[in-house]
N, C-alpha and C positions, 0 to 999 in steps of 0.2 A: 295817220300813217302817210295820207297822200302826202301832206305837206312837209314830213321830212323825209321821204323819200326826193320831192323837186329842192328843198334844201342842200342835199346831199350830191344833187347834179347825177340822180340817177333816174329822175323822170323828167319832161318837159313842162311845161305850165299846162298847156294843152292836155298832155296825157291824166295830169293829175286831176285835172280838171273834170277828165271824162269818166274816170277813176269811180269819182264823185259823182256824178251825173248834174252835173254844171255846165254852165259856161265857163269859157278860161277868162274872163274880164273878174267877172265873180269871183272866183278861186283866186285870182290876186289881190280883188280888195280884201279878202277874207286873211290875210298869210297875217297878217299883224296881231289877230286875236290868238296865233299860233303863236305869237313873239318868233317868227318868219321875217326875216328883212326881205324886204322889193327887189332892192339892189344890195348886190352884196360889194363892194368894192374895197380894199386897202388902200391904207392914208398915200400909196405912192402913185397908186391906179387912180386916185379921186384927185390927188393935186395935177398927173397931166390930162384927164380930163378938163379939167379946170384951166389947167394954160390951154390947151387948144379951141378953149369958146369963144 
């Protein structure tokens, strides 16, 4: 629940973390096994990233 609740941009990594009784490092490495993306970004958010590096 934690993890789609911070999915959802309606908890912080921190909070879901605490949620859980984790650390927040932890709780981020763990979003993957959730199929949780890290970064969530769109192809036009990830291309000017990408130009501003």
């Amino acid at each position: 629940m934690a993890s789609k609740l911070y999915e959802m941009g309606k908890l912080s990594s921190g909070m879901a973390a605490q949620m859980l009784g984790m650390g927040r490092v932890e709780f981020l490495m763990q979003l993957g096994q959730y199929g949780v993306a890290l970064i969530d970004l769109d192809e036009d958010e990830l291309a000017g990233d990408l130009s501003n590096a």
